[in-house]
N, C-alpha and C positions, 0 to 999 in steps of 0.2 A: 272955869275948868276945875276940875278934882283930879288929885296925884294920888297914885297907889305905889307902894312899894311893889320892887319889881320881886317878885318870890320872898326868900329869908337877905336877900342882901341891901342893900342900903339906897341903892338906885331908884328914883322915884320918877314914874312914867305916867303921864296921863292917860286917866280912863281911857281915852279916845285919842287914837293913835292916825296913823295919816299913811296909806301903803300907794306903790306904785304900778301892782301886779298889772299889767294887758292894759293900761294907761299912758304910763309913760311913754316916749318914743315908739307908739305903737296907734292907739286908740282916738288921741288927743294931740292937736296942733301944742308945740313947743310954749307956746304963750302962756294957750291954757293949763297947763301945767305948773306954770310960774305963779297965775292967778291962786290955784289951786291950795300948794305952798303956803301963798301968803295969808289967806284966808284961814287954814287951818293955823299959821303961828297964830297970828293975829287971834284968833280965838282960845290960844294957852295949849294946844298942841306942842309938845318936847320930844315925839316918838315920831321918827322917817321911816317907813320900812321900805326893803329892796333885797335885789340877790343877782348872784352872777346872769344867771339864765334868764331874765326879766327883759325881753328885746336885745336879748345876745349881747349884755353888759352895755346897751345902750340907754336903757332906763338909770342907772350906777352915771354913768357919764351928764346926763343932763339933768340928773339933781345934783351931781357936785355942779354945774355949771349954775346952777341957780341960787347951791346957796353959796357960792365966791362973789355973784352979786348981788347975792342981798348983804352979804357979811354981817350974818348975826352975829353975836358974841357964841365961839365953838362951846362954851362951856353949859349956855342956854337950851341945847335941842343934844338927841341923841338918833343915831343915824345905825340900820342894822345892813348888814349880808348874808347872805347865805351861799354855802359851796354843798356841791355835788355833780350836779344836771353838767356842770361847765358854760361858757360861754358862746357855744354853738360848735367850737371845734370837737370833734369825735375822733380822735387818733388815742393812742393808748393812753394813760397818767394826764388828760386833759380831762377826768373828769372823775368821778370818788369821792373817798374820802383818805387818800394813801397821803402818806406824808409829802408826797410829791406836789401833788395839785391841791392839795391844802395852802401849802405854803405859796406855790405861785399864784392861786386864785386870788389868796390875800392880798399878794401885791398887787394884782392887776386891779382888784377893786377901790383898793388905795389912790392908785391911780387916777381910773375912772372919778372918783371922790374929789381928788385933790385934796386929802387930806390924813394927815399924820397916822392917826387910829379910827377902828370903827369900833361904835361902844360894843352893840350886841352883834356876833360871831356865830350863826345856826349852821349845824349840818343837817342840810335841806330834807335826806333821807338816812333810812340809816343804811350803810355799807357792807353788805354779807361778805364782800372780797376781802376785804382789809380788817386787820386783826383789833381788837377794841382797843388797847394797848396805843396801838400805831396811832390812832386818832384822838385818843387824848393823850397823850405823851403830845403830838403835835398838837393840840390846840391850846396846851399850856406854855410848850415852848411859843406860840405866838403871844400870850400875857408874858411871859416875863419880858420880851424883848418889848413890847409897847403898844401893840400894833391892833392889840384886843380889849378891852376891857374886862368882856364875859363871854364865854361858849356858852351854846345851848344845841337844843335842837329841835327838831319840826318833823312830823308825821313819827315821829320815834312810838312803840310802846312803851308801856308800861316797862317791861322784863327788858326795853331794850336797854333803856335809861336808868337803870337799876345798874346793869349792869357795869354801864361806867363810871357810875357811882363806887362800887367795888371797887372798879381797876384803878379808877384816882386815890380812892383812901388807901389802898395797897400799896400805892405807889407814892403816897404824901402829896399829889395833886388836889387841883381846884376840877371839880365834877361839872356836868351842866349843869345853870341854874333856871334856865326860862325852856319850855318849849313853846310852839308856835301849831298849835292845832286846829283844824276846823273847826268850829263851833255855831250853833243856829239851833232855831225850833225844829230844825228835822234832823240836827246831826248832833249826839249829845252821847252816847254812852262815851266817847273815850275822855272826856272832860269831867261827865256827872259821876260816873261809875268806874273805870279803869285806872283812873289819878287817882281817888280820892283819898288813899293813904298815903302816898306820896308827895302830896301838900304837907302831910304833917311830917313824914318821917327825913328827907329832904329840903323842904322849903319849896318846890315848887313853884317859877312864876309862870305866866300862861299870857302870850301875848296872839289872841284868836283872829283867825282869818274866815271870810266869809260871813259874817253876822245876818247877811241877808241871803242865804242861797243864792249866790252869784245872778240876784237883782230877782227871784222868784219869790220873795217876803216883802214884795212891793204891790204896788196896784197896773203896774205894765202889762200882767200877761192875763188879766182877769178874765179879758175878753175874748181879743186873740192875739196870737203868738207877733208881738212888732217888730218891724225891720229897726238894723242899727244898733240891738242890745248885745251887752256880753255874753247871753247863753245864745245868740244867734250867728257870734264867730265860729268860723270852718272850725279852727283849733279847740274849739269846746265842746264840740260834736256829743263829745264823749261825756259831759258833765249835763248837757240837754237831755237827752236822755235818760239819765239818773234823776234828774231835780224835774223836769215837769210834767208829771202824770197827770191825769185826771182826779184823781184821790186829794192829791196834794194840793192841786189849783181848788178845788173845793172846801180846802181847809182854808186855803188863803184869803178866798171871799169872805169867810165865815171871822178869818182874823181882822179882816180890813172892814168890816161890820164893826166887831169888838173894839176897834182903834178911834172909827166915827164918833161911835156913843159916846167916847170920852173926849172929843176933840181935840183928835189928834191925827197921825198920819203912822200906818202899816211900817214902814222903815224906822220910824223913832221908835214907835213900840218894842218892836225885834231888837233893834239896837239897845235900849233900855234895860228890857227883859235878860239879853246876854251881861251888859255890864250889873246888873243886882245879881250875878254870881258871886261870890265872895270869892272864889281861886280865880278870878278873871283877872288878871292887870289891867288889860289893858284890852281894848276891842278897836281893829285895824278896820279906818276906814276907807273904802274907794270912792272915787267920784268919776266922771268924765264931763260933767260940769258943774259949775259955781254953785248953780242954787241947787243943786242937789246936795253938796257940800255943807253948805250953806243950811241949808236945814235939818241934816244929818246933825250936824255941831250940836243943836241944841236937845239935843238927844236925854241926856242926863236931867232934865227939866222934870221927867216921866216918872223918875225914879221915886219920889212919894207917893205918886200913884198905882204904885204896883202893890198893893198889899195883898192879904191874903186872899180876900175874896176875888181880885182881879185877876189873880196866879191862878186861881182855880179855875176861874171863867177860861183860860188861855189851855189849862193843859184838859177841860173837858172836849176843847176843840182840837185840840194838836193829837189824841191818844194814843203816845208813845213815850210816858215817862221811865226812863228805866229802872228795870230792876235789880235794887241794892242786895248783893250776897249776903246772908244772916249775919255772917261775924265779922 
């Protein structure tokens, strides 16, 4: 495994991170989950991701149940959440990012964890109700007291994250340092193009979600559409529709071509291709089982092999590189 610093701070995450989005308590018997875990430590994985909303804080719950018994060394793995969505309840201040459900979310995750602090801290979206102020003022009073390591944030823009940036030096706070964005061969201006001064000007880390269009950068749907997959749950309705066109399944075959030649597999490729980003930290894997895991892992292996000619050969097929502004 290879460790990247996480953005300008000192935190070092590996490349290949370990998420429990639609997995957890949800997709997968409780076992394989544990399997899941140990396979990706076992392989130099440091990064857990999670969040309150993730099976209604029952995903938070059965990975603190996993790692009490594995009992790594806490000092060894870093473990995230994320607040907004809430935990399934919908009554007023159970969900935002007000100082309110800020501060209980954390506890309750804590909780769920069974454990002291959670290193990374996301607000999951950004909050039009709540004043920017409100939410980093609260997500630093949760660093001082212990309980965070780092705030960041997820789906944020560009201006949104700028913005707190502002209200913390204003205020002599610590800003967000990581956001958590989609990222893949068909989703890429807000990582290639809407960051890319803000890697420099901030520090920037970027710990991406999705690396395979929610399993549509694989070889599953080449055919036809199979039972059993993540873009074939009810609650994804809505991301089926966006991710599997005909346009898009025709670029896939053409990628799963381009992956054979070099003997390899369409998921390491993707996988690969997102980590030789240089603003990437860190690229968050799923499984819902072992050997997909399992050979996801060896992902980074790719990474010599991507030079320029093979980048070309990918984005002749992908044709959607964005367009960088003159200045």
């Amino acid at each position: 495994m290879e460790y990247n610093y996480l953005g300008k701070t000192g935190l070092q995450v590996s490349k290949l991170s370990f998420g429990s989005w639609i997995t957890f308590a949800n997709q997968v018997e409780d076992n394989t989950s544990e399997k899941l875990m140990d396979v990706a430590y076992e392989a130099g994985v440091n990064f857990f991701d999670n969040a309150e909303v993730y099976a209604h804080g029952k995903a938070e719950e059965l990975m603190g149940d996993i790692l009490k018994k594995k009992n790594w060394d806490r000092t060894s793995y870093v473990i995230s959440s994320k607040v907004f969505f809430g935990d399934g309840r919908k009554k007023p201040n159970q969900t935002g990012l007000n100082r309110k459900h800020i501060m209980e979310a954390c506890h309750d995750s804590l909780r769920r964890f069974k454990t002291d602090y959670i290193d990374l801290y996301f607000c999951h979206r950004p909050d039009k109700n709540t004043p920017m102020e409100e939410t980093v003022r609260t997500m630093n009073t949760l660093i001082q007291q212990g309980k965070i390591l780092y705030w960041g944030t997820s789906e944020w823009s560009a201006q949104e994250i700028m913005e707190a940036h502002m209200v913390a030096k204003d205020l002599r706070l610590e800003g967000p340092v990581m956001e958590q964005p989609q990222y893949n061969m068909f989703h890429r201006h807000k990582v290639e193009v809407e960051f890319s001064k803000i890697y420099k000007t901030v520090g920037l880390g970027t710990t991406i979600w999705s690396p395979l269009a929610s399993g549509l950068l694989t070889d599953k749907y080449i055919n036809k559409f199979p039972k059993g997959t993540r873009l074939g749950r009810e609650e994804l309705s809505w991301l089926k529709d966006i991710a599997v066109t005909p346009e898009r399944l025709e670029k896939v075959r053409e990628l799963n071509e381009l992956a054979l030649s070099i003997d390899t597999t369409l998921p390491k490729l993707a996988i690969a291709w997102c980590a030789k980003n240089p603003n990437v930290s860190t690229v968050i894997l799923g499984a819902s089982k072992v050997e997909q895991l399992t050979e996801t892992l060896t992902s980074l292996e790719l990474l010599p092999l991507l030079n320029d000619e093979l980048m070309e050969k990918i984005e002749d097929i992908l044709e959607n590189k964005p367009n960088h502004p003159p200045f």
